[in-house]
C-alpha positions as CSV (number, residue, x, y, z in Angstrom):
1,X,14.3,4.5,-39.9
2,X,12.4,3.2,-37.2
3,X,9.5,5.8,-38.2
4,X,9.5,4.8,-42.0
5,X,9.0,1.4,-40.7
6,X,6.2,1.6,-38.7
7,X,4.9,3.2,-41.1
8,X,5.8,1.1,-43.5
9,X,3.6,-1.7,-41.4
10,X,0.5,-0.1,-41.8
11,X,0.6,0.5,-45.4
12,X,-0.2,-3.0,-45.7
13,X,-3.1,-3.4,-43.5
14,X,-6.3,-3.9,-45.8
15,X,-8.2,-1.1,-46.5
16,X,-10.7,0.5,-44.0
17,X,-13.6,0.1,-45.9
18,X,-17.1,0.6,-44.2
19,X,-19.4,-1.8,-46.4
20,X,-23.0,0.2,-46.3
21,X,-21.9,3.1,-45.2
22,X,-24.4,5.2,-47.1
23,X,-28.3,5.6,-47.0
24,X,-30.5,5.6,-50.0
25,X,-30.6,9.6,-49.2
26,X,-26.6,10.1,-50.0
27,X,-26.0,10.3,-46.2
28,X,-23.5,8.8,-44.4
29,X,-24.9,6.5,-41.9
30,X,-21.5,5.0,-40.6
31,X,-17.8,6.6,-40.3
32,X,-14.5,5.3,-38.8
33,X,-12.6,7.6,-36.8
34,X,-8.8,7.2,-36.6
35,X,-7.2,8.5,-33.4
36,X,-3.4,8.9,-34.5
37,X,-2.6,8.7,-30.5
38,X,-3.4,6.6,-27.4
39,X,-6.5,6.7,-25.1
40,X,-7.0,9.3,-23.2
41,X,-5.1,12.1,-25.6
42,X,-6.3,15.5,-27.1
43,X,-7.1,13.6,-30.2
44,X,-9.1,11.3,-28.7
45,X,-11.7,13.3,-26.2
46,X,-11.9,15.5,-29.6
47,X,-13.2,12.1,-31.7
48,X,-15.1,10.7,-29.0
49,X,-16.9,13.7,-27.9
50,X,-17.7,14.9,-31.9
51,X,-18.7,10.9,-32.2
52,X,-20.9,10.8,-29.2
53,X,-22.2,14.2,-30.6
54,X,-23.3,12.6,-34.2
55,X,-25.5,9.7,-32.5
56,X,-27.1,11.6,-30.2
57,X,-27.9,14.8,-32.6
58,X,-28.9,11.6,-35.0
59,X,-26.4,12.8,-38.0
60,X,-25.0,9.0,-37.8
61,X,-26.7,5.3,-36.5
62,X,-22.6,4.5,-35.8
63,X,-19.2,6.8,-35.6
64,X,-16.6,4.2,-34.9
65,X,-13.3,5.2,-32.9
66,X,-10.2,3.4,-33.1
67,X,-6.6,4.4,-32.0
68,X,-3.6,3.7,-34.0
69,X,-1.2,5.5,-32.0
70,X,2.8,6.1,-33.1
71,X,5.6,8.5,-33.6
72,X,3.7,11.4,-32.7
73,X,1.0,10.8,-34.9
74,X,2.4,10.0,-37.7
75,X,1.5,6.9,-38.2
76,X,-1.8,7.6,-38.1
77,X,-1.6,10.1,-40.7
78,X,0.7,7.6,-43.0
79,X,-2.2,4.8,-42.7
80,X,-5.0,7.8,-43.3
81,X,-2.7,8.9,-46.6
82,X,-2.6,4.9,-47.7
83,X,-6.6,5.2,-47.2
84,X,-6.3,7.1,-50.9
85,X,-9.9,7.0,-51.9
86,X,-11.9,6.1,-48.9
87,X,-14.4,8.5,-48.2
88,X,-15.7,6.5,-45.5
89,X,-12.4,7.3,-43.0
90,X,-11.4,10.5,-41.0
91,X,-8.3,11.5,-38.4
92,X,-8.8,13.1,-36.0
93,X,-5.4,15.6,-35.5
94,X,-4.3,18.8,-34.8
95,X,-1.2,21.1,-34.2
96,X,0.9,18.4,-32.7
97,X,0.8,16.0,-35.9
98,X,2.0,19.2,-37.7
99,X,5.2,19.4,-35.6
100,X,5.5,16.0,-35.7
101,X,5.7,15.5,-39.5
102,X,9.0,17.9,-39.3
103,X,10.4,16.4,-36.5
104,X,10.1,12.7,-37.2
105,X,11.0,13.2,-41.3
106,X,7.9,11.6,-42.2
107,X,6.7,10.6,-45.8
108,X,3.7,12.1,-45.3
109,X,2.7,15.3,-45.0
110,X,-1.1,16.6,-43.5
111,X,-1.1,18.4,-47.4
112,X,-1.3,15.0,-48.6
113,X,-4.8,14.4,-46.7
114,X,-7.9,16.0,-47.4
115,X,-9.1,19.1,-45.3
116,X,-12.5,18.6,-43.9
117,X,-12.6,20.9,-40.7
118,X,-11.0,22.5,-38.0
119,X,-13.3,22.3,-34.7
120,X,-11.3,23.7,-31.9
121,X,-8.9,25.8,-30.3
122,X,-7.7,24.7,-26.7
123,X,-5.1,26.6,-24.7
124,X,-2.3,24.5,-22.7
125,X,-2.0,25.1,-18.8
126,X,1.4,24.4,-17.0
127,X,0.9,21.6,-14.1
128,X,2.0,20.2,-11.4
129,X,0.7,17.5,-8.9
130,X,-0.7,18.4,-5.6
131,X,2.4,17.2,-3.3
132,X,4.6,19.4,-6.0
133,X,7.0,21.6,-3.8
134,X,6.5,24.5,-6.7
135,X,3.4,26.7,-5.2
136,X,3.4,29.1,-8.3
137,X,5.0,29.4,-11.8
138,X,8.0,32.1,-10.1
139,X,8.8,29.0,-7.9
140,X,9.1,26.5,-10.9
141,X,10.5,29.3,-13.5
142,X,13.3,30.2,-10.8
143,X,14.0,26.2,-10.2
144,X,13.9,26.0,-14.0
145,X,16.3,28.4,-14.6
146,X,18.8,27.4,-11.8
147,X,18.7,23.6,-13.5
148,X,17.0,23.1,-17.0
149,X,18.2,19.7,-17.1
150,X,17.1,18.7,-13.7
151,X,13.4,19.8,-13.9
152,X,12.0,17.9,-16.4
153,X,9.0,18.9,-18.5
154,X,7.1,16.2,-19.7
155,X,4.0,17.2,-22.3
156,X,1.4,14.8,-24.3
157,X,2.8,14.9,-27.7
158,X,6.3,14.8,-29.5
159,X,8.6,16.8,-30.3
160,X,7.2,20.0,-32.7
161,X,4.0,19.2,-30.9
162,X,2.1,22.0,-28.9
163,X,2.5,20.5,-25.5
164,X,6.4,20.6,-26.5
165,X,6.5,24.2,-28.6
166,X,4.6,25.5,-25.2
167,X,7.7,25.2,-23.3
168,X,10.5,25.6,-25.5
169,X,8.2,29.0,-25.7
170,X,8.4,29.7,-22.3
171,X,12.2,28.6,-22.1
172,X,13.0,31.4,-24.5
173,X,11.0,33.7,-22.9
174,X,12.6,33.3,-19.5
175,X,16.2,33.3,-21.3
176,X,16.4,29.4,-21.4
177,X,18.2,27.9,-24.1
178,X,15.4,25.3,-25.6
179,X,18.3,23.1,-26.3
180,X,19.2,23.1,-22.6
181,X,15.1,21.3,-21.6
182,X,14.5,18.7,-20.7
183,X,11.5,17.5,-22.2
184,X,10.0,14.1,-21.6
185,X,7.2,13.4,-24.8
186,X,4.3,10.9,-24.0
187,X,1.5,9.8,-26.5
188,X,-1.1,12.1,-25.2
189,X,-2.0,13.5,-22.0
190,X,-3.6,10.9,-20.7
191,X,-0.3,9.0,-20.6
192,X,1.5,11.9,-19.1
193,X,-1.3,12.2,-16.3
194,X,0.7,9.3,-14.0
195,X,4.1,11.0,-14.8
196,X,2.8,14.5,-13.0
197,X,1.0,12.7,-10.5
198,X,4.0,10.5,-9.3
199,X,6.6,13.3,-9.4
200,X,8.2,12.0,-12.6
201,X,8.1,15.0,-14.4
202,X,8.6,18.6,-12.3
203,X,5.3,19.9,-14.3
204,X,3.0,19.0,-17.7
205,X,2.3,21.1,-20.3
206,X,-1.5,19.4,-21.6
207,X,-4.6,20.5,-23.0
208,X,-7.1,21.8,-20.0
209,X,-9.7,19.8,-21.3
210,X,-8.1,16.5,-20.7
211,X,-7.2,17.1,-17.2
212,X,-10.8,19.2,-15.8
213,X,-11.6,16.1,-13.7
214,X,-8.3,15.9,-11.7
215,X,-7.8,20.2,-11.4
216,X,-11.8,20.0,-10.0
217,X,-10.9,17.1,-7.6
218,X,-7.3,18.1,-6.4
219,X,-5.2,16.0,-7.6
220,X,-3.5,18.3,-10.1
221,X,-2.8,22.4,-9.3
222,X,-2.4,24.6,-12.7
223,X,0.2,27.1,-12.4
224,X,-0.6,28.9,-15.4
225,X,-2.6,28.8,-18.6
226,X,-1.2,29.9,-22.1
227,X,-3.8,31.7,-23.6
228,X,-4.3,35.5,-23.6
229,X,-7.0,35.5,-21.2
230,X,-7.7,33.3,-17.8
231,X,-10.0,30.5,-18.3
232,X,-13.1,30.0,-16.6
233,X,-13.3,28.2,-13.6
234,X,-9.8,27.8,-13.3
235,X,-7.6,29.3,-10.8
236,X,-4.6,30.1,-12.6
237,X,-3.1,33.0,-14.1
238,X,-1.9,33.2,-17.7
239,X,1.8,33.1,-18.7
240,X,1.7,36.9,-19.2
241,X,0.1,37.9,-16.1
242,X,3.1,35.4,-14.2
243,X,5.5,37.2,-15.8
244,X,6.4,35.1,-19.1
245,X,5.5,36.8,-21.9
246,X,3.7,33.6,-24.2
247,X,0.6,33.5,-25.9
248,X,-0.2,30.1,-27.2
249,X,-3.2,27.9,-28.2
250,X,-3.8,24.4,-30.0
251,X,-6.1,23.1,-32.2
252,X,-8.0,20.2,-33.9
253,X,-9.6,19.2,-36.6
254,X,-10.6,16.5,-39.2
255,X,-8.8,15.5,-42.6
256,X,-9.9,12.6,-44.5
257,X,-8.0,10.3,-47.0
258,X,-6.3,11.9,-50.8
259,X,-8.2,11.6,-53.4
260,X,-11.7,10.8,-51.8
261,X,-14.7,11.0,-54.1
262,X,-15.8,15.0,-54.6
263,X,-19.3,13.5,-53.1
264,X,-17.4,11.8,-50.5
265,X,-15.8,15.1,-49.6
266,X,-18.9,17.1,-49.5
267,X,-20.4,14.6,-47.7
268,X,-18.0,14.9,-44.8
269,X,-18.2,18.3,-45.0
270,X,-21.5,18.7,-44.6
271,X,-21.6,16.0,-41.8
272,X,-19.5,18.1,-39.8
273,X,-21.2,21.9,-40.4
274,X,-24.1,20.3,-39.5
275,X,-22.3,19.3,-36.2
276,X,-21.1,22.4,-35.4
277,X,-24.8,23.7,-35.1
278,X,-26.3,20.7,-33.0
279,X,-26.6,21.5,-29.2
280,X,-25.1,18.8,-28.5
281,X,-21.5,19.9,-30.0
282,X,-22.6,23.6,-28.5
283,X,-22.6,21.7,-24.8
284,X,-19.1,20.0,-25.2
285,X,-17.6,22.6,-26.1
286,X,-18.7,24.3,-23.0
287,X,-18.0,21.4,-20.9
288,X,-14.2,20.8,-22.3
289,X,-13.6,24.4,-22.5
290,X,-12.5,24.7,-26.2
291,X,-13.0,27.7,-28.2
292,X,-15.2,27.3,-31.2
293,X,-13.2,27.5,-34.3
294,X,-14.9,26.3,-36.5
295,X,-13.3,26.4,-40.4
296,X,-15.0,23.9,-43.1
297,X,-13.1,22.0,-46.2
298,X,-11.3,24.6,-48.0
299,X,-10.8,27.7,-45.3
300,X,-9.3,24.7,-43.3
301,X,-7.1,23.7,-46.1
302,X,-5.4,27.1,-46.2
303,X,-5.1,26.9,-42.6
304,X,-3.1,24.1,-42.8
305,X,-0.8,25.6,-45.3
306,X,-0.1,28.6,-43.2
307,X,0.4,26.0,-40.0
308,X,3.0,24.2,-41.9
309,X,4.9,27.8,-42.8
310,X,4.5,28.7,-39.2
311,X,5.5,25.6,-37.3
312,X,8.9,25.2,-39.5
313,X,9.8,28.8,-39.0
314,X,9.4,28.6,-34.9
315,X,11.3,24.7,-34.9
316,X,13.9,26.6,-37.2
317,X,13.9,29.3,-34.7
318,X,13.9,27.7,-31.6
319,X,17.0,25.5,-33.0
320,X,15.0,22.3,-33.0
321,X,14.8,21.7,-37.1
C-alpha cells in the first residue's frame, strides 16, 4: 500500500515538459534525466557520466539530472510511465528496477516504458571496510555460514535487485538458505558506503564503479568480484576462483516514457548511438570499469523481455517471489 501510494503522489506532479527542447535541425538540444534512486547510486554515476558525456561531445547545450528516489526504483519508473507522451524525458535504470517491480507489486512494469538503450554491464564485488576482521572471502563465507543472521549483508538496491540477487546467489551456493540472510537494502551504493565503513553491515555487495575512489585510497578492501574474470586494477579474486561458484553481472540502460512520438523515439535513439561512439563515452567507460554493452531501441526491448522471464524464475527459485 505504502508503494501504490507513493506512487500514487507522483502521478499528479505536472508533466515534465522541456519547453524548446528541439532545434530547427530536429535535434534535441535539452533532455531531463530521471534518476529513480538517491545520489551517489549506480543509476546516478550512469546519468551523470552519459550527461557530462553529451555536453562535452556537443550532442546537447543541457542534459538535466534529477533524482526521484523510492521503493527501489519504482517510483521513478511509475512517474516515467505517467510521462505517457513526453519525448523529452528518460530513466536512467537497470537490473535492480527489474527486481524491484516483482518484489514491491508495482503497477508498473519497465514493458510499459519505452526501450531506448542498454549502455553497460558492471560486475558487483563483495566488501568490506578496512578495520573488517574478515581478511578474505573463506573468512566471511565460514562466519556466514556459522551465523546467517548475525552477519549482515547490506547491498545498494532492494530486494530482486542485483546488489541483493548477488548474495542470495552466493548463499545458495555455499549451502545457505537465502531465506536465512540477512540483508539490509539502501537506495544505492552511495548510501550503503557509511554502513560498510562503520561496521554496520559485515560486507556490501555494490557496483565497482561506485566505490573505485575508496578501494584506490584504502578505505574499503574487496574480497571478491562476481564476474567471470578478475577486473583490472583490482586486487580481488572472483567468486569462482574463492571457491563460490557465481557468475553475475548488472546492467543499465535508458527507457523513455509510453507512447512517445515515433520521432521522439528515434530521436533518443539516435542521441544515444551517437554517444556510444564519442570518446568521451569510450573514456568513462574505461575509467568506471563497465563493459560496453551497448543494445539500441528494439534489441534493448527484447532484452528487457528476456530480463523480466529471468529475474522471476531466480526470485521464484531462490524462494523470494
Amino acid at each position: 500500500m505504502a508503494v501504490g501510494a507513493a506512487v500514487a503522489a507522483v502521478v499528479v506532479l505536472p508533466p515534465l515538459l522541456t519547453p524548446g527542447g528541439e532545434s530547427t535541425a530536429g535535434q534535441l538540444r535539452a533532455l531531463r534525466v530521471l534518476v529513480p534512486n538517491a545520489p551517489g547510486g549506480g543509476y546516478d554515476i550512469t546519468a551523470r557520466t552519459a550527461a557530462k558525456a553529451m555536453e562535452d561531445a556537443d550532442l546537447l547545450r543541457n542534459a538535466e539530472v534529477f533524482n526521484l528516489p523510492g521503493a527501489g526504483g519504482t517510483v521513478g519508473l511509475g512517474r516515467t510511465v505517467a510521462e505517457k507522451g513526453n519525448g523529452k524525458l528518460v530513466m536512467s535504470m537497470g537490473l535492480g528496477v527489474v527486481g524491484s517491480v516483482y518484489t514491491n507489486k508495482s503497477p508498473s512494469s519497465l514493458l510499459d516504458t519505452t526501450p531506448i538503450a542498454k549502455l553497460i554491464e558492471e560486475p558487483d564485488i563483495v566488501v568490506v571496510g578496512k578495520d573488517s576482521p574478515y581478511r578474505d572471502l573463506d573468512e566471511l563465507v565460514s562466519a556466514w555460514k556459522a551465523d546467517p543472521g548475525g552477519v549482515p549483508v547490506g547491498g545498494g538496491s532492494s530486494p530482486g535487485g542485483p546488489d541483493h540477487l548477488a548474495p542470495m546467489l552466493m548463499a545458495k551456493a555455499v549451502g545457505l538458505e537465502p531465506r536465512t540472510v540477512n540483508y539490509i537494502p539502501f537506495d544505492g551504493g552511495g548510501e550503503l558506503l557509511a554502513s560498510v565503513l562503520g561496521g554496520k553491515v559485515a560486507f556490501g555487495v555494490s557496483g565497482i564503479g561506485e566505490y573505485r575512489d575508496q578501494i584506490q585510497a584504502g578505505t574499503l578492501r574487496v574480497l571478491a568480484v562476481t564476474s567471470a574474470d578478475r577486473i583490472p586494477g583490482v586486487e580481488a579474486p572472483t567468486l569462482t576462483e574463492a571457491g563460490v561458484d557465481v557468475k553475475f553481472s548488472n546492467w543499465r540502460g535508458i527507457v523513455a516514457p509510453p507512447d512517445i512520438p515515433d520521432v521522439d523515439r528515434e530521436r533518443l535513439v539516435d542521441l544515444f548511438t551517437t554517444l556510444h561512439s564519442t570518446k568521451q563515452w569510450k573514456e568513462a567507460l574505461e575509467r568506471n570499469g563497465w563493459t560496453d554493452a551497448f543494445a539500441p531501441g528494439d534489441q534493448f526491448g527484447s532484452f528487457l523481455e528476456d530480463e523480466n522471464t529471468r529475474v522471476a524464475t531466480v526470485l521464484k527459485d531462490l524462494g523470494l517471489a
